[in-house]
N, C-alpha and C positions, 0 to 999 in steps of 0.2 A: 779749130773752127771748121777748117776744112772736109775735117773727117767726119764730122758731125751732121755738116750737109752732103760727104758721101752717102752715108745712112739713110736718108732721109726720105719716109714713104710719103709721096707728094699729094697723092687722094687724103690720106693720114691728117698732112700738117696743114691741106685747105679747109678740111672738116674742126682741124681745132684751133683756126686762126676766125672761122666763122662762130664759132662758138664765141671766142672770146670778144667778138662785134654786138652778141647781145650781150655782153655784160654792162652794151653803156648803150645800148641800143633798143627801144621797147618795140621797134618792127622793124622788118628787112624787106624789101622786095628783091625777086630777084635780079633785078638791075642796077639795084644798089650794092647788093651782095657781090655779083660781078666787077665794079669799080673799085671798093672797100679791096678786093684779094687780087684785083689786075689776073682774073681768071676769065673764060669766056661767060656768055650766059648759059649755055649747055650742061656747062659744069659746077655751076654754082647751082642751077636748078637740080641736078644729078646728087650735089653736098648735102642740099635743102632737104630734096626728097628723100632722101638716109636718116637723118637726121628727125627728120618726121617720122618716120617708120621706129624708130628707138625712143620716139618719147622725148625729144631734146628739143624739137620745133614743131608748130604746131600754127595751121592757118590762122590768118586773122579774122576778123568779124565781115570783113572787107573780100576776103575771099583775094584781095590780090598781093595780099603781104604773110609773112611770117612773123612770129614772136616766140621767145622763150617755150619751152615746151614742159612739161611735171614734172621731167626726170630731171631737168637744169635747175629749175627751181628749189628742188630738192636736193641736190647735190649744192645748191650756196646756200641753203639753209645751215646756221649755227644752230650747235644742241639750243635745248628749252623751249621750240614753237611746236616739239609731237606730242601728240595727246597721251603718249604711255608716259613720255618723261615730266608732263604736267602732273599727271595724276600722282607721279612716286612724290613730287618735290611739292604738291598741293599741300599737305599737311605740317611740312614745313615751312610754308609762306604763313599759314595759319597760325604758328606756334610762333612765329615771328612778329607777326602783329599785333600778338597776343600782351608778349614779354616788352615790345618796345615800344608800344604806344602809338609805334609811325608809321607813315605809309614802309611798305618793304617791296621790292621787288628782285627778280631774277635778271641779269645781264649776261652778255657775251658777248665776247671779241670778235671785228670783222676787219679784218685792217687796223685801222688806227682810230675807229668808231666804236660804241658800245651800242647795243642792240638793248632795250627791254622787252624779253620773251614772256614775262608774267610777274606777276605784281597782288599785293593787298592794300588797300586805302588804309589810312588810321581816321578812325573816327573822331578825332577832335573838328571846332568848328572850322581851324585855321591849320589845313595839312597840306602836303604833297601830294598833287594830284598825281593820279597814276595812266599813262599815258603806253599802252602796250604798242610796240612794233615804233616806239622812238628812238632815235640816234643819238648819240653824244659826245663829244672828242674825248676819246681815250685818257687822252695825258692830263685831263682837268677834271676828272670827275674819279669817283672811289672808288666804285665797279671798275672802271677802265687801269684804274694802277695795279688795282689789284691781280687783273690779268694779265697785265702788260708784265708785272713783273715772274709770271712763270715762266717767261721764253728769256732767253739768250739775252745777252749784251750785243750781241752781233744781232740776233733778227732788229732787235729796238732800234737798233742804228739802219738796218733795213726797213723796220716802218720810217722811220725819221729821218733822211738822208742830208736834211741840213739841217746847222745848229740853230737856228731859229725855228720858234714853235707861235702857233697863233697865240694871242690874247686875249682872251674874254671877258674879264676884268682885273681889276686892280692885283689881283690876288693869285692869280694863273700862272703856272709854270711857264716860262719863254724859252728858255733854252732846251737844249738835249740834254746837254750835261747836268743842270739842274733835275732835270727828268731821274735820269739816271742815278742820281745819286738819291734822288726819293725814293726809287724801285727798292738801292739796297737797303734804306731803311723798313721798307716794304715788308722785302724780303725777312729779315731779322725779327720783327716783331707780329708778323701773320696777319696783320689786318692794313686796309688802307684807310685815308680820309684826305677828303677835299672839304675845305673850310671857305665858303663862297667862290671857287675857280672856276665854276663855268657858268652859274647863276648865282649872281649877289645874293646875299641871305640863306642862301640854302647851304645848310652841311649835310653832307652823307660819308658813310662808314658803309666798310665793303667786309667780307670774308668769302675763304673758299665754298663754294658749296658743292661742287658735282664736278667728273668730270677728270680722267688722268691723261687725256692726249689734249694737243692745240684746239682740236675740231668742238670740243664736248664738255668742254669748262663753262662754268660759270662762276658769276661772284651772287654773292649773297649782302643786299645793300638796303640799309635806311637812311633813309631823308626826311629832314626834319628841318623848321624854319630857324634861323640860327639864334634867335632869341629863348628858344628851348634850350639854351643850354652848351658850353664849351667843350673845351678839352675833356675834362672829366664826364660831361654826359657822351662825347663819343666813346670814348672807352667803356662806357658802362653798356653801350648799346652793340658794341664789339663784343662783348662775353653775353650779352645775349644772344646774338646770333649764333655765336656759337655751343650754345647750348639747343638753339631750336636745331645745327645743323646734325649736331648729335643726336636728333633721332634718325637724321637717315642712316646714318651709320651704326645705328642701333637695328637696323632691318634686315 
C-alpha cells in the first residue's frame, strides 16, 4: 500500500476521485468539489476546468455549478444505447417479436442492475409493456442471469458481497449461494428464466445476443404474462430467440 501511494500522481488521483463524485452526484460546485477531496478551491477549480476542457464536466444551466460532461457519459454508457449497434441488432428484435408473440428487448449489465437499451412490444391486448432506459435487479430477472453468469465466481461475489440478496417476491432468489448455483445451471444450458422474481406474473427468458467483453454484452429477452404459458413455453421462446439471434451471426 505504501508503495502505491509512493507512485501516486496527485493532480492524477484528484481528477479521478472528482470524477468518481459525479457518479453519484448530478452537480458539483466548486466548493463542494473542494470539501468532497479536502482539496483547496483553487485546485478543484484548476481539476474542474481540465476536466471541462476534455469533455468530462461541463457548466450547469446555472452557470455556477458543474455536471457530468459527454465524454463521462459515454464512457458509463453500456453497449445497445448507440445508434450503429441499434441498427445492426434492430432486425433481430424484429425477427424476435416476430417468432415469439412477446414484447422482446435488449439488456445489459451495470453493476448488479440490468439496463433495457431497446425493446419490441408484442402486440397482443394483454403484453409487456416496454419501458427503454429501465433498471432491474440483476439476480431476479432473465437478462440479468444471463449476464451475470458470463463473469467469474469471484466478480459475482464481488457484485454480491453478502449472502443475503434482496426480495421482491415470493419467488426471488435471496441468497448468493442460491444465486450462484442458478448461474451454473445458467451456464450449462445457454439460456436464463425468471419465473415471477421480480415482478409477479411476469416470466421472461434471456439468451446471449451480442457482445464478447463485460463492456458490450447483452441478453436477448422475452417477457410474457405468466398465464401464457410455463416451463415448456419458456423453452420454446429460448429457441426462438435463438434462432432470431442467428441472423446476427449470419452477417
Amino acid at each position: 500500500m505504501g508503495q502505491t501511494r509512493r507512485y501516486t500522481i496527485e493532480s492524477l488521483d484528484t481528477g479521478l476521485r472528482l470524477i468518481q463524485l459525479f457518479l453519484t452526484r448530478d452537480r458539483l460546485t466548486v466548493s463542494e468539489a473542494a470539501a468532497s477531496l479536502c482539496v483547496g478551491r483553487s485546485t478543484a477549480h484548476r481539476v474542474l476546468s481540465t476536466l471541462e476542457g476534455r469533455g468530462f464536466a461541463v457548466r450547469d444551466s446555472s452557470g455556477r455549478g458543474y455536471a457530468a460532461g459527454p465524454e463521462l457519459v459515454r464512457l458509463g454508457l453500456p453497449a445497445g444505447f448507440g445508434a450503429a449497434v441499434r441498427r445492426r441488432l434492430g432486425a433481430v428484435l424484429d425477427d424476435a417479436v416476430r417468432r415469439t408473440g412477446e414484447t422482446v428487448q435488449s439488456a445489459a449489465l451495470i453493476g448488479d442492475q440490468v439496463i433495457v437499451t431497446d425493446g419490441r412490444e408484442s402486440s397482443h391486448p394483454v403484453r409487456v409493456m416496454l419501458e427503454l432506459g429501465r433498471t432491474y435487479p440483476a439476480h431476479a430477472t432473465a437478462g440479468g442471469k444471463l449476464l451475470l453468469s458470463s463473469l467469474t465466481e469471484e466478480q459475482v461475489r464481488a457484485l454480491y458481497p453478502g449472502e443475503e440478496l434482496p426480495g421482491y417476491t415470493p419467488t426471488t432468489l435471496i441468497t448468493r449461494s442460491a444465486l450462484l448455483a442458478e448461474l451454473a445451471h445458467v451456464r450449462c444450458r445457454g439460456y436464463a428464466v425468471s419465473r415471477g422474481e421480480s415482478v409477479a406474473g411476469l416470466h421472461t427468458v434471456a439468451v446471449p445476443l451480442a457482445g464478447s467483453s463485460r463492456r458490450d454484452r447483452l441478453a436477448l429477452v422475452a417477457s410474457a404474462p405468466a398465464d401464457r404459458g410455463g416451463d415448456g413455453a419458456l423453452l420454446r421462446r429460448a429457441e426462438e430467440l435463438r434462432r432470431s439471434v442467428a441472423l446476427l451471426e449470419a452477417t
